[in-house]
MARFILUM-424884 format. One line per field, with one value per residue (C-alpha): residue in three letters; chain; y, x, z. Coordinates in Angstrom, 2 decimals, padded with zeros to 5 digits. Layout:
! residues N
res <- ala; ...
chain <- A; ...
v <- Y; ...
u <- X; ...
w <- Z; ...
//
This chain:
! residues 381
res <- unk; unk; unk; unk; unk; unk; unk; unk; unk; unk; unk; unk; unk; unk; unk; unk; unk; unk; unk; unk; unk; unk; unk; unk; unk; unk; unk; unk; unk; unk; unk; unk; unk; unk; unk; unk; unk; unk; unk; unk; unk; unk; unk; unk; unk; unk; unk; unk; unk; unk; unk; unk; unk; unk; unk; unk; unk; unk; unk; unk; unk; unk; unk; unk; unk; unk; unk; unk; unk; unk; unk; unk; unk; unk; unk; unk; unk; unk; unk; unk; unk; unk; unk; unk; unk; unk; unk; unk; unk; unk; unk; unk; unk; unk; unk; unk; unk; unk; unk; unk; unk; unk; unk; unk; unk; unk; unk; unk; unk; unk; unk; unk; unk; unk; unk; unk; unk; unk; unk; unk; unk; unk; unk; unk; unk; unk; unk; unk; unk; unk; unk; unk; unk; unk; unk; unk; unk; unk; unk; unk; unk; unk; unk; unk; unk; unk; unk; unk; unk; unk; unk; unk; unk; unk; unk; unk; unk; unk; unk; unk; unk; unk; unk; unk; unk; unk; unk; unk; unk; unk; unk; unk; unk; unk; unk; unk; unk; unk; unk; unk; unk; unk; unk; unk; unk; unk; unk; unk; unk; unk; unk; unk; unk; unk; unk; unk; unk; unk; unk; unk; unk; unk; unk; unk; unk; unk; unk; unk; unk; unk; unk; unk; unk; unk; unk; unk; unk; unk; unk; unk; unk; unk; unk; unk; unk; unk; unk; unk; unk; unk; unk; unk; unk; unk; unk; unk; unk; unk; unk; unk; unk; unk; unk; unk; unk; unk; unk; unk; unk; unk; unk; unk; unk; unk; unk; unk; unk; unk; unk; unk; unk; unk; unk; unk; unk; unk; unk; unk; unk; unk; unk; unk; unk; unk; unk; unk; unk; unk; unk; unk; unk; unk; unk; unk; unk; unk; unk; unk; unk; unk; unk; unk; unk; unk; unk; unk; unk; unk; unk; unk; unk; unk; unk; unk; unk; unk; unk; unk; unk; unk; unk; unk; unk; unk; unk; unk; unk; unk; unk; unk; unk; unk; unk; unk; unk; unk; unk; unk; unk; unk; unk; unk; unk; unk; unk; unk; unk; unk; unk; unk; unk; unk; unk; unk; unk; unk; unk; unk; unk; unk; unk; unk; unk; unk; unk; unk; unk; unk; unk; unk; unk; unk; unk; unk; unk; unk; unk; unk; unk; unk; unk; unk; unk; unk; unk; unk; unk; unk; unk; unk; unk
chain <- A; A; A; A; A; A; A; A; A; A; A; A; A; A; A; A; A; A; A; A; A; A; A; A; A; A; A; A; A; A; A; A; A; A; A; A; A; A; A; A; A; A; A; A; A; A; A; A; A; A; A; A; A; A; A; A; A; A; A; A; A; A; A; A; A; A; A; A; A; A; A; A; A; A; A; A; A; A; A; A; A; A; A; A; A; A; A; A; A; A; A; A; A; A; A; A; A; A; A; A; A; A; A; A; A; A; A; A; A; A; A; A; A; A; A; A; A; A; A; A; A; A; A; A; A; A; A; A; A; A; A; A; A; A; A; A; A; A; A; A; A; A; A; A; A; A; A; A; A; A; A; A; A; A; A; A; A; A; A; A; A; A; A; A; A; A; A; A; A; A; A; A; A; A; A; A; A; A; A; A; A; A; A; A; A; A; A; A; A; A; A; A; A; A; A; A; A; A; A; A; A; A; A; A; A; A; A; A; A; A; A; A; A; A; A; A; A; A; A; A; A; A; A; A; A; A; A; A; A; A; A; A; A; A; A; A; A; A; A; A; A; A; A; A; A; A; A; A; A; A; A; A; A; A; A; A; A; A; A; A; A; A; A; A; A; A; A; A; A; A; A; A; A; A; A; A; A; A; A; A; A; A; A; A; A; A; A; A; A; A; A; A; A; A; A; A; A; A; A; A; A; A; A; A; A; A; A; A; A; A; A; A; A; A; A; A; A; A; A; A; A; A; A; A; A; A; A; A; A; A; A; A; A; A; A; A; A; A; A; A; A; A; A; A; A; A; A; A; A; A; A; A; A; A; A; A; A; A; A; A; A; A; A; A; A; A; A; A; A; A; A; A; A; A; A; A; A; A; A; A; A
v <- -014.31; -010.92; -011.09; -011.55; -008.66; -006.24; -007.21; -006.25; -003.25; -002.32; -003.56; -000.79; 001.98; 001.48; 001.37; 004.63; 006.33; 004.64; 006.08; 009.58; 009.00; 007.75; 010.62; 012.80; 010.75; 011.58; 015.05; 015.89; 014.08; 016.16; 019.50; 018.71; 017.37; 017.17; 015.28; 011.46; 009.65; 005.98; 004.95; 001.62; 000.68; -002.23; -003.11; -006.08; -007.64; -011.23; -013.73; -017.28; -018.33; -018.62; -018.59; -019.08; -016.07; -013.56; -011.14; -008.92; -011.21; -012.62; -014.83; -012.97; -009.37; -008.17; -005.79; -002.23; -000.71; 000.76; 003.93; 004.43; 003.07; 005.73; 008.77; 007.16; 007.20; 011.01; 011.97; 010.24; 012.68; 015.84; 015.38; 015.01; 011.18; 010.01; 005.88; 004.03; 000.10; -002.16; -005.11; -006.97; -009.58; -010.75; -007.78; -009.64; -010.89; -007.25; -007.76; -004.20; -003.73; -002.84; -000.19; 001.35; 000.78; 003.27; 005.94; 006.01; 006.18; 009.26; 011.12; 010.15; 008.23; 004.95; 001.93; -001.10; -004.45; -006.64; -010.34; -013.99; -014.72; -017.77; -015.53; -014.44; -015.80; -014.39; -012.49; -011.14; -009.53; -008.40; -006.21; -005.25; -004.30; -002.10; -000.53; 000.90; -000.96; -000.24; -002.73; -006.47; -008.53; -012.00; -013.32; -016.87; -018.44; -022.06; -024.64; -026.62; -025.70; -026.63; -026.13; -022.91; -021.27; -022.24; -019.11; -022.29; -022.33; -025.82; -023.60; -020.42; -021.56; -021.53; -018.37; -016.77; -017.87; -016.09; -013.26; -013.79; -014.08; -011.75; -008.82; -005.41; -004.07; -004.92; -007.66; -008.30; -011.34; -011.86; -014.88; -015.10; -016.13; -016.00; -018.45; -019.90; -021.42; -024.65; -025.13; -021.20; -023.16; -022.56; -018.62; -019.48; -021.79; -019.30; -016.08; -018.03; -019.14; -015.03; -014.60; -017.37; -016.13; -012.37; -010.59; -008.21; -010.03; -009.36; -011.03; -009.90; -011.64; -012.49; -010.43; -011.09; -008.93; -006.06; -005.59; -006.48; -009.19; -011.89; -011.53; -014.40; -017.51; -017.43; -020.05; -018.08; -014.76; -016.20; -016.79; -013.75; -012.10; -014.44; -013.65; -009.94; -010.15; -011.27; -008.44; -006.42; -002.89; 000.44; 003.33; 002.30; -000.58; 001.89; -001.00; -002.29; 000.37; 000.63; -000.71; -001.08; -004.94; -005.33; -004.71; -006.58; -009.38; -009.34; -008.17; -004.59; -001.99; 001.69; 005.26; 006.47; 008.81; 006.63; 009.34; 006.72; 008.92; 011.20; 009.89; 006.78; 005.76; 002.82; 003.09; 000.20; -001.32; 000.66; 004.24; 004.92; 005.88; 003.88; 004.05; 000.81; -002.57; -004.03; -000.49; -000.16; 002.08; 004.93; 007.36; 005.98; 009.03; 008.76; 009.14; 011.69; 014.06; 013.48; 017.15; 018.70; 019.32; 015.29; 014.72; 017.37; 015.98; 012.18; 012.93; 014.39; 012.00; 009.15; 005.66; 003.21; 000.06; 001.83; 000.64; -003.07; -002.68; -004.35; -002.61; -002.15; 000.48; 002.55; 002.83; 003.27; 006.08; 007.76; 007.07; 009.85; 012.59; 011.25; 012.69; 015.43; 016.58; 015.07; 014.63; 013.62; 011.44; 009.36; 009.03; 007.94; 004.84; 003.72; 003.64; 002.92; 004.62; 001.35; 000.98; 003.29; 005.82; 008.85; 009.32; 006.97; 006.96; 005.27; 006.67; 005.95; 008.65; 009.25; 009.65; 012.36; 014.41; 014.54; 015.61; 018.32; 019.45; 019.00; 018.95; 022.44; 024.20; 027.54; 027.05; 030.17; 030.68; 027.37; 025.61; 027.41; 027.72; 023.85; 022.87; 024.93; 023.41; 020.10; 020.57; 021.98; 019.28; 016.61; 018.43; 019.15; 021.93
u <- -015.34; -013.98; -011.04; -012.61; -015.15; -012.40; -010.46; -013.35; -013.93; -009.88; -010.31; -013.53; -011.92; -008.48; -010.46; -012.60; -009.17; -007.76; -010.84; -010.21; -006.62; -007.65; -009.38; -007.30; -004.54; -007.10; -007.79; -004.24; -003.66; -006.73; -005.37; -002.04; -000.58; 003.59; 003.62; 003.91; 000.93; 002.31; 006.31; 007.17; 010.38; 012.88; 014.08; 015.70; 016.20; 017.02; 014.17; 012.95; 011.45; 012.38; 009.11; 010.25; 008.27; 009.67; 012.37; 012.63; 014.63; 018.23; 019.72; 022.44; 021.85; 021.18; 019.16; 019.42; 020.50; 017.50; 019.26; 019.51; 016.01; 014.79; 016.83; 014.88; 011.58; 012.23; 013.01; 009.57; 008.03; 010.02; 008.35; 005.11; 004.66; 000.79; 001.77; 004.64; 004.52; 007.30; 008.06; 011.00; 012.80; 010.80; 010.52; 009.69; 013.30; 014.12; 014.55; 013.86; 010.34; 008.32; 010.45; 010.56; 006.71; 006.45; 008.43; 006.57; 003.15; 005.16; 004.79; 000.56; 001.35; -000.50; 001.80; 001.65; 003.33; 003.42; 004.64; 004.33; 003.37; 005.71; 007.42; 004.36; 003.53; 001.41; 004.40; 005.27; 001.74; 000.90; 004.76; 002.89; -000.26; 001.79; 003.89; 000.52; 000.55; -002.35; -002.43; -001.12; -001.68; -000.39; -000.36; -001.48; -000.89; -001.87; -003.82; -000.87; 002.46; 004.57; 007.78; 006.32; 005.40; 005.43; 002.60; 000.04; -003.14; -002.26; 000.90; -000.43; -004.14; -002.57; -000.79; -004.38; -006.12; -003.67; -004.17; -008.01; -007.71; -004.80; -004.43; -005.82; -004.69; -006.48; -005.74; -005.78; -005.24; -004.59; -005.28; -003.40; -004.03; -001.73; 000.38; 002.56; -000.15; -001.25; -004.56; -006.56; -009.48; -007.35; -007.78; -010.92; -010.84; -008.51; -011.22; -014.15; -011.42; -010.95; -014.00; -014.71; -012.08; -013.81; -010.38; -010.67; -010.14; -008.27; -007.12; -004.18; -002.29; 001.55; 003.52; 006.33; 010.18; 009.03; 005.44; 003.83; 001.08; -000.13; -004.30; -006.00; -007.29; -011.20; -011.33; -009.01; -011.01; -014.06; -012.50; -011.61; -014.48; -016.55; -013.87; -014.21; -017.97; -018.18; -016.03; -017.55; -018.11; -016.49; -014.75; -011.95; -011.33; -010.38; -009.35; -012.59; -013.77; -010.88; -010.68; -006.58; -007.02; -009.94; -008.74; -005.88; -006.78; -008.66; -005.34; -006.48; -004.06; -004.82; -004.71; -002.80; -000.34; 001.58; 002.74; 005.45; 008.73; 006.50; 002.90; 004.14; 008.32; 010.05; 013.19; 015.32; 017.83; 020.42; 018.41; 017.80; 013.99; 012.98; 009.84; 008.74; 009.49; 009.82; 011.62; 014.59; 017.30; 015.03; 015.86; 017.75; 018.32; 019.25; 016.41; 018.62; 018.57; 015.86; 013.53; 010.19; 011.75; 012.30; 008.79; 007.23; 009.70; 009.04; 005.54; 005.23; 007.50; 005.83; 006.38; 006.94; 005.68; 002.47; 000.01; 000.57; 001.44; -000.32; 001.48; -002.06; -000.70; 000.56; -002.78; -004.79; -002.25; -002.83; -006.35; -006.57; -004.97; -007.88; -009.91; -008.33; -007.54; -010.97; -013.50; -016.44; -014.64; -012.50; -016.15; -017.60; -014.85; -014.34; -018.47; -019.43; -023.46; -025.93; -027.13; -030.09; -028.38; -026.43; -024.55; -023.47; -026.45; -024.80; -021.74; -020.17; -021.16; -017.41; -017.08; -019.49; -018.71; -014.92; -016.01; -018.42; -015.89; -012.75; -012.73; -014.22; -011.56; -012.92; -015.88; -017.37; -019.99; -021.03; -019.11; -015.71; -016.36; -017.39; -014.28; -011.92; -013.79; -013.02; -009.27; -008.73; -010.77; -008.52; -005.46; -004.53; -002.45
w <- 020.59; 022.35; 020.22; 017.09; 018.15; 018.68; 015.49; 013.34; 015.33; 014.34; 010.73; 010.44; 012.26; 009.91; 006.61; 007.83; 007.98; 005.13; 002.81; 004.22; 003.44; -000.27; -001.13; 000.04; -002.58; -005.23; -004.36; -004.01; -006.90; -009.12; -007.59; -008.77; -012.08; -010.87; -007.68; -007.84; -007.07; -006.27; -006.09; -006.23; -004.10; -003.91; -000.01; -001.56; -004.64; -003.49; -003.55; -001.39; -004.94; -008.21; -010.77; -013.97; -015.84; -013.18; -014.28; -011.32; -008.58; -007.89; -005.24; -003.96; -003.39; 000.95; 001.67; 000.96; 004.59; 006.22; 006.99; 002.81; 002.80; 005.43; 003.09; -000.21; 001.47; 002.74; -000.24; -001.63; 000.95; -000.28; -003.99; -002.48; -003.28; -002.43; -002.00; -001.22; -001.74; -001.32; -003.87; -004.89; -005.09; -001.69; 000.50; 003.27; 003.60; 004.63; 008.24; 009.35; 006.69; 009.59; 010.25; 006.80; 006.78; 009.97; 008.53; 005.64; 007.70; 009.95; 006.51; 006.16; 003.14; 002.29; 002.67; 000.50; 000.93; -002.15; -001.16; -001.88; 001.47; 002.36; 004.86; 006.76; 010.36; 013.14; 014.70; 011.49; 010.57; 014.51; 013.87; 010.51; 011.81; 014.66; 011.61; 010.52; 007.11; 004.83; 002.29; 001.29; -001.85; -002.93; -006.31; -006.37; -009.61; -009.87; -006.95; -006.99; -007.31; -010.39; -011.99; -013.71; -009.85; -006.35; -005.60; -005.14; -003.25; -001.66; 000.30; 000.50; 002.42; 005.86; 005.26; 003.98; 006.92; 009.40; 007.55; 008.02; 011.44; 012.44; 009.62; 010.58; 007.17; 003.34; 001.81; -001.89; -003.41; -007.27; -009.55; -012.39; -016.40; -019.07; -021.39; -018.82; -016.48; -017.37; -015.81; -016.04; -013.89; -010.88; -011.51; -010.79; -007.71; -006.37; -006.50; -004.68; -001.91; -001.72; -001.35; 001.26; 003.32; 003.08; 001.14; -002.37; -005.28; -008.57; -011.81; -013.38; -016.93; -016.65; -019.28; -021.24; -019.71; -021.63; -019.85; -022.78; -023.09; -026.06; -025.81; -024.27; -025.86; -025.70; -022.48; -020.98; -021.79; -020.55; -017.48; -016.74; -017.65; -015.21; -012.29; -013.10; -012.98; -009.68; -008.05; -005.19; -007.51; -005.56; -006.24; -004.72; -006.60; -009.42; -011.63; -011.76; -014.11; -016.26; -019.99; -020.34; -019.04; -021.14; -024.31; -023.69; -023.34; -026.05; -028.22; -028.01; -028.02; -025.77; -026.63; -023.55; -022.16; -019.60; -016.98; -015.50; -014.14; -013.04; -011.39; -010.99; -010.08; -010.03; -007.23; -007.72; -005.23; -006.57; -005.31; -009.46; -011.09; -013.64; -015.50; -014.15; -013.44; -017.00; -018.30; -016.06; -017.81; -017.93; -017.02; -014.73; -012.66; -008.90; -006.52; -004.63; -007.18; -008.71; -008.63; -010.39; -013.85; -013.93; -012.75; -015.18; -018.39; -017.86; -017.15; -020.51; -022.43; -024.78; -024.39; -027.45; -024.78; -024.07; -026.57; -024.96; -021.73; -018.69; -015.79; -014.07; -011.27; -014.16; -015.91; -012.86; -011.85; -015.64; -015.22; -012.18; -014.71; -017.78; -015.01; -014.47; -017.83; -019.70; -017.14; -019.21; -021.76; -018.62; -016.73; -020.12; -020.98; -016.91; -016.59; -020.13; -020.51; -021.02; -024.49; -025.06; -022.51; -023.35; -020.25; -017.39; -015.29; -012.00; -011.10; -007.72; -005.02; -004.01; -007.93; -008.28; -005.66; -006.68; -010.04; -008.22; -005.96; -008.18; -011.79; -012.83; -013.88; -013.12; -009.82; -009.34; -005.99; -003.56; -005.83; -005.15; -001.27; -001.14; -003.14; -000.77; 002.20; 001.38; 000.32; 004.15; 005.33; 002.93; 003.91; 000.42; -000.02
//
């Protein structure tokens, strides 16, 4: 009983610093239009599993040394990078993660792990928990595991329940629709085992090697939108309020500027930026070299894929500079006004007073001494 008492009592203290540490991200990243907001790095390309819609693994490839690791993750910190999460390949099969995990948390940035969980065990997330990770999620694709996926439920429960009892860092778990699984009921089956087991939920939709998506057939669609209704509503589940997943599911393209090479990076194995995942080849430069005239060019540079991508990250990370740039149209399409209304009549508090204290492009009086109150009390420079 004592141990489960002082677990929660880590779990609330972590998430009170993890919020500061969030809106500092978004402050930082509302002050400033040219430093990346989330980078996305590879430890190690090689993978345990082999899911045959996955594009982004081999079998053969080690890890990248951690010393060239540490030098990719300091240079992350030189350009002013917000978030760091690891992906792969299986990054998990880095044997020195925790490691990379601290130095990144040295810096104050927020530290993501994104795995398919086979590799966890209780030794593995009490070493994460002392790196000072921030967040994990798991994709879980199907109940039971096929020839499609292995990312099952029926595997994956005793892995979820250690993190239950054991993680002191968020954990997100993601069910999965799109053409390649067979049975969408399991999206559902999956999200109220989430929820039993007291973890954020989310439902993504697999996309094709260029990131793009085919809409979903109306079952499909209807159960998305029922796993999507029954999501726990804050702020900081930013994808929440967001319309990019929305419309495309429904076959809707968006009118976007995707700011990936310069919000948002993609660092392969090889040390190179990439606009993301499903667009490696550009540009292509090394991270080494990489400086603000990069950032500020591939911020500003359009994207053929956009219309149709569903790299979620990437539109949450443009969503921040909507903000930014067009305060009252972004509020109006992430928290649509009810019919009858003319405005959004419920925004989020955190939302409201980072518009008060941060969007006015000119704050004259209490404003301007409340704004530069909080940006020494965020940190933001």
């Amino acid at each position: 009983m004592s141990g489960t008492f002082f677990l929660r009592l880590k779990r609330k203290a972590r998430a009170i610093n993890r919020r500061h540490r969030e809106a500092r991200m978004v402050a930082a990243a509302l002050k400033s239009p040219y430093r990346p907001i989330l980078a996305q790095i590879i430890p190690v390309r090689r993978c345990n599993l082999s899911c045959a819609y996955c594009n982004e693994y081999d079998k053969t490839s080690e890890p990248v040394p951690v010393e060239e690791m540490a030098r990719r993750i300091d240079r992350l910190a030189e350009l002013g990078t917000l978030a760091i999460t690891f992906s792969g390949g299986e990054p998990l099969l880095h044997p020195e993660l925790e490691t990379l995990v601290e130095r990144i948390r040295r810096y104050n940035i927020i530290a993501t792990l994104i795995t398919n969980g086979y590799l966890l065990t209780a030794e593995r997330i009490k070493r994460l928990n002392r790196a000072g990770l921030d967040y994990l999620q798991i994709s879980i694709d199907n109940v039971t595991p096929d020839d499609v996926s292995k990312k099952s439920l029926k595997v994956l429960d005793q892995k979820l329940r250690l993190l239950a009892e054991r993680a002191e860092f968020d954990v997100t778990i993601n069910s999965v629709l799109g053409s390649s699984i067979r049975q969408p009921e399991d999206a559902l089956t999956i999200a109220r085992r989430v929820r039993e087991l007291g973890f954020k939920g989310t439902v993504g939709v697999l996309h094709d090697h260029s990131g793009q998506l085919q809409p979903l057939k109306p079952p499909q669609r209807r159960i998305y939108d029922e796993i999507l209704n029954s999501r726990r509503k804050s702020f900081f589940s930013f994808d929440y309020y967001n319309q990019f997943q929305k419309n495309l599911v429904r076959g809707l393209p968006n009118q976007w500027h995707c700011r990936a090479g310069g919000r948002y990076l993609y660092i392969c194995e090889d040390g190179l930026v990439h606009y993301c995942s499903q667009q490696r080849g550009h540009p292509a430069i090394p991270l080494a070299s990489y400086a603000r005239e990069d950032l500020e060019r591939e911020s500003k540079a359009v994207k053929s894929c956009a219309p149709y991508c569903s790299i979620s990250c990437v539109h949450q990370v443009a969503a921040l500079d909507d903000l930014r740039e067009n305060p009252r149209e972004a509020l109006s399409r992430f928290f649509p006004a009810q019919e009858g209304q003319i405005a959004p009549a419920n925004l989020p508090r955190p939302i409201r007073l980072l518009t008060w204290f941060f969007l006015p492009s000119k704050p004259h009086g209490k404003r301007r001494v409340f704004q530069n109150a909080a940006l020494r009390i965020l940190g933001v420079k």
